[in-house]
Every structure is written in structure tokens, then in C-alpha cells.
C-alpha positions as CSV (number, residue, x, y, z in Angstrom):
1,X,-59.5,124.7,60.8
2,X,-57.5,121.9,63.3
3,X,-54.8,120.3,61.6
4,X,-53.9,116.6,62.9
5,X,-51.0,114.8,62.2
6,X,-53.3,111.6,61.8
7,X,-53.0,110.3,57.9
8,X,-56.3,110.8,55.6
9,X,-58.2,107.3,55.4
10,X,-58.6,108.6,51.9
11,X,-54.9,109.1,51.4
12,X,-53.8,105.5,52.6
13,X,-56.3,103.5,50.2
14,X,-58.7,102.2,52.8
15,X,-61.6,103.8,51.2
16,X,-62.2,104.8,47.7
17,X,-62.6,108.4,47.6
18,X,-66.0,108.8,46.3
19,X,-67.3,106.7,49.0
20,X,-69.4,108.5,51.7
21,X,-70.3,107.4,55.0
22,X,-69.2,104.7,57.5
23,X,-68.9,100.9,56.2
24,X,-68.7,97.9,58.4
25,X,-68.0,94.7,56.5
26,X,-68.7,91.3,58.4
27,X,-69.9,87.8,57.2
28,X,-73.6,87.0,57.5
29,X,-72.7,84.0,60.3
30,X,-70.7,86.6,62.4
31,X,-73.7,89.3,62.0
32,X,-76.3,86.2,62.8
33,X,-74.0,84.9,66.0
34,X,-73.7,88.9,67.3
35,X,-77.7,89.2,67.5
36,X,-77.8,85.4,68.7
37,X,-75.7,85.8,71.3
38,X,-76.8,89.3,72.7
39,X,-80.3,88.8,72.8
40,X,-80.6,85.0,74.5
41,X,-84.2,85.0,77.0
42,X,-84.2,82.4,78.9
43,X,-87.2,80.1,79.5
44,X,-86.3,78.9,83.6
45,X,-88.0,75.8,84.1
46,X,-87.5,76.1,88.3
47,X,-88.0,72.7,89.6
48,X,-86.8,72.7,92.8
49,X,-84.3,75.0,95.2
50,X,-81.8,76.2,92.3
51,X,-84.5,78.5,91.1
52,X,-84.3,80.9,93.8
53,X,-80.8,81.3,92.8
54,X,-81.9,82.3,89.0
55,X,-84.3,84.9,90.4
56,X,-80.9,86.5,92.6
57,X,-79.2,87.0,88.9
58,X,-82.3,89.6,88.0
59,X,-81.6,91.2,91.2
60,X,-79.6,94.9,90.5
61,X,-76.2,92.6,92.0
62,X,-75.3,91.0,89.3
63,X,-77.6,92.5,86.7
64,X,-78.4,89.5,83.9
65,X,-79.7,92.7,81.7
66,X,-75.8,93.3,81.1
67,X,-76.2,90.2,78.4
68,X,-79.3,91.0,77.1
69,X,-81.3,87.8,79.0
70,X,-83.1,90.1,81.7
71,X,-86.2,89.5,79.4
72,X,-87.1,85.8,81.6
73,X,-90.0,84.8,79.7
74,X,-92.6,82.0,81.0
75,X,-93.7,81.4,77.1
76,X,-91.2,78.5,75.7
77,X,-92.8,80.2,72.3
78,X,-90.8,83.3,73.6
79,X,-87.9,82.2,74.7
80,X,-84.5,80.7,73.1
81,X,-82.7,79.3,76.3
82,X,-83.9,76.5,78.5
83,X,-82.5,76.8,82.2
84,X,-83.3,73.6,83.9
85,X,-82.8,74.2,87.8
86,X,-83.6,71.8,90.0
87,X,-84.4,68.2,90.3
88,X,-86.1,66.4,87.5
89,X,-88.5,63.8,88.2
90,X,-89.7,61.2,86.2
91,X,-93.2,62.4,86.3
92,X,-91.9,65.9,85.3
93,X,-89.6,64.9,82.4
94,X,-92.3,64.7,80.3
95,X,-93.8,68.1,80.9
96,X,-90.2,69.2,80.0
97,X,-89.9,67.4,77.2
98,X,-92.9,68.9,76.1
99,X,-92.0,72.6,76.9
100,X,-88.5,71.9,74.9
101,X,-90.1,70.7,71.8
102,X,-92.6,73.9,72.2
103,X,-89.7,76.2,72.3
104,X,-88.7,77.3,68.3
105,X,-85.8,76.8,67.1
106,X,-82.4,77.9,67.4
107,X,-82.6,76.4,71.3
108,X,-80.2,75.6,73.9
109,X,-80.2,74.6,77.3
110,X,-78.5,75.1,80.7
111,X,-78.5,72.4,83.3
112,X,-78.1,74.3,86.6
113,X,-77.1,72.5,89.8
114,X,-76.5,69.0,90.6
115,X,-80.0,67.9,90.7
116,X,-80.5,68.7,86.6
117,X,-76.8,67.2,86.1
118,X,-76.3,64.1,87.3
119,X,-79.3,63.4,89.8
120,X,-77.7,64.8,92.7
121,X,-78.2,63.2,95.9
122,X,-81.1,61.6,94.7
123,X,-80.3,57.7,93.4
124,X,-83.8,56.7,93.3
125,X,-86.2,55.3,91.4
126,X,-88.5,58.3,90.2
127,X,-85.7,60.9,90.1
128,X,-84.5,61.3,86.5
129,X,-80.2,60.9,86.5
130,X,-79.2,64.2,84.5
131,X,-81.3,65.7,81.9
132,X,-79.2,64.7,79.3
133,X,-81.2,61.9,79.5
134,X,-84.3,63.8,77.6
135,X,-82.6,67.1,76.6
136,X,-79.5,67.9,74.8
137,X,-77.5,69.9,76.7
138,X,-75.4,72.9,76.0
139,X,-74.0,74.0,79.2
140,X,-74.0,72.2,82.8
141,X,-73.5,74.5,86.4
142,X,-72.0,72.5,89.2
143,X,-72.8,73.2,92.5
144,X,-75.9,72.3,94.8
145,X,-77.7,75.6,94.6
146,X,-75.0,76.9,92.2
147,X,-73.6,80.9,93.0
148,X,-75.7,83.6,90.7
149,X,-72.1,83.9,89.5
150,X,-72.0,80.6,87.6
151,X,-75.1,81.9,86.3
152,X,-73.8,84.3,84.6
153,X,-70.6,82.0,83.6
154,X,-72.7,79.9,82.0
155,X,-74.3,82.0,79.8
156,X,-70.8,83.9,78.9
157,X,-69.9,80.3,78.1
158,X,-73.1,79.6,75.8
159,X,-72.0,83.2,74.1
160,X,-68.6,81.7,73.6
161,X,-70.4,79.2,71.8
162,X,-72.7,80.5,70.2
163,X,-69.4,82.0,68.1
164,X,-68.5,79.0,66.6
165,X,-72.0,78.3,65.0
166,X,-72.4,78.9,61.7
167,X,-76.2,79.7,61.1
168,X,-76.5,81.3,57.4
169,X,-75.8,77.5,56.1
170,X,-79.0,76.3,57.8
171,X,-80.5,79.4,55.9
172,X,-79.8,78.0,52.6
173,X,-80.2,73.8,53.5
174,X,-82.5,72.5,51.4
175,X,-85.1,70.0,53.1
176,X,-88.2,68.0,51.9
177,X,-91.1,69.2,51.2
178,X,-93.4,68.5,53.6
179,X,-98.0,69.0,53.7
180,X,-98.4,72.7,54.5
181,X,-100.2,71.9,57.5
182,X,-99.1,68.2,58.5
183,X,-97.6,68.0,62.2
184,X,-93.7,67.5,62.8
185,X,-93.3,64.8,64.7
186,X,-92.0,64.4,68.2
187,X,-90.5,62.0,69.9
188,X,-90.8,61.7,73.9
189,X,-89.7,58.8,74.5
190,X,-87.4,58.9,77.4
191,X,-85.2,55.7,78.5
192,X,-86.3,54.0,82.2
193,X,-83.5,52.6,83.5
């Protein structure tokens, strides 16, 4: 028999005594935020030269599987993050628009590079300036291609995030009833300036 010196978690009150096995107490947003956040699969929506940087972060170098996202799904049924890379176009904002409204909810979205930003170099008439324009946006990556490094950054940051949510109260929000099978409604409309 090994003796420790170490008090008995019976002895200091911690656990009732007739209690067997191992107990972890949390709330239910915490519990909801931990599988949020560690499970995120991102939906890349590669539009122009930022997407070869998103396909470096799969790469074994910096290893996206580390936060659970190395499962890059082409489905926006399947996926929870939208990474926008590249420049948007007027002529393509709706197709995204679309794709976001396709993708179920809880969403977020990751404007990666300048292009999906702010416009980039582009000041012209059928480049869309940001994609906050169409999309709300969670988390923007500077740079024009950004480093697989602010990749990554960016979805530590949407983690960080995701924290601070508190999910269980949308569990338990009542809403109208709606027809069982009547469409929700979108709205595409995007502003032309």
C-alpha cells in the first residue's frame, strides 16, 4: 500500500463521500462554446489569389487539424465558417450571398486579405468594396495574400469569440409560429453605390 502525504478529497469536503466517480460541473453556454469552438469547418469561398494561401494552412506546416477545422468542406450545408479570400465582384456577391444564406446556422465569417476587406486595389465599378457590404463579418485578415499564420490567428481570434457567446438562451427564445413548410425569407439585396 503507497502512502502520500496528499490530503483525501473525501477528507477536505470537496466530494460527499458516497459519491463515486469523476464529476465535472460547467454551465450549458460554456459546454455549448467548448464544442463550438473546437469543431469550426470552414466553407472557403476562394475567389481570387488568397485561396492558395488557405490551401498552405492544410499543409503538415502549420497543421489547421490542431483546431479542429482540417475538415474544409465545399457543402455550405456542412460547414459553420465562411472564409472569403479573394476579391469579390459584383457579379459574384450574389452567388455569395446565396451560399451564406445556404449555410445553417450558428455562422461566421472571415474576410481574408485586402480584396474581401476593403476592395483592395481595385476602386472600380464592378469590384464590391469589402464584404461587409453583403455579409456580416466576424473576423477580417490584412495583408494582400495574407501569411497561413494570420490564418490561423484569425480563427484563434473567432475561438476567443466564440467564448463570449452565450448559445443556451437562443435554445430556450421563443419565436412565432410559423407554416411547417412555408419558406424563410431572404433578403439579397445588396447596396450599388
Amino acid at each position: 500500500m503507497v502512502t502520500t502525504n496528499e490530503p483525501n478529497i473525501y477528507e477536505t469536503g470537496v466530494l460527499d463521500s458516497n459519491a463515486e466517480g469523476n464529476f465535472v460541473y460547467t454551465t450549458l453556454d460554456a459546454a455549448i462554446n467548448w464544442i463550438r469552438k473546437n469543431s469550426l469547418w470552414p466553407m472557403p469561398m476562394g475567389l481570387s489569389c488568397c485561396a492558395i494561401e488557405f490551401m498552405a494552412v492544410a499543409c503538415s506546416r502549420y497543421d489547421l487539424s490542431r483546431f479542429g477545422s482540417e475538415v474544409t468542406r465545399f457543402s455550405p450545408r456542412q460547414a459553420d465558417v465562411m472564409i472569403v479570400a479573394g476579391t469579390v465582384t459584383y457579379k459574384m456577391a450574389l452567388a455569395v450571398r446565396r451560399i451564406w444564406d445556404q449555410m445553417p446556422e450558428p455562422k461566421w465569417c472571415i474576410a481574408m486579405g485586402a480584396c474581401a476587406s476593403s476592395g483592395g486595389m481595385f476602386r472600380s465599378y464592378s469590384v464590391l468594396q469589402g464584404v461587409d457590404k453583403i455579409l456580416p463579418v466576424d473576423v477580417y485578415i490584412s495583408g494582400c495574400p495574407p501569411r497561413p499564420e494570420a490564418i490561423l490567428e484569425a480563427l484563434l481570434t473567432l475561438r476567443k469569440k466564440m467564448d463570449t457567446q452565450q448559445p443556451a438562451r437562443t435554445f430556450f427564445k421563443k419565436e412565432e409560429p410559423r407554416e411547417a413548410n412555408a419558406p424563410v425569407p431572404v433578403n439579397t439585396e445588396m447596396p450599388l453605390e
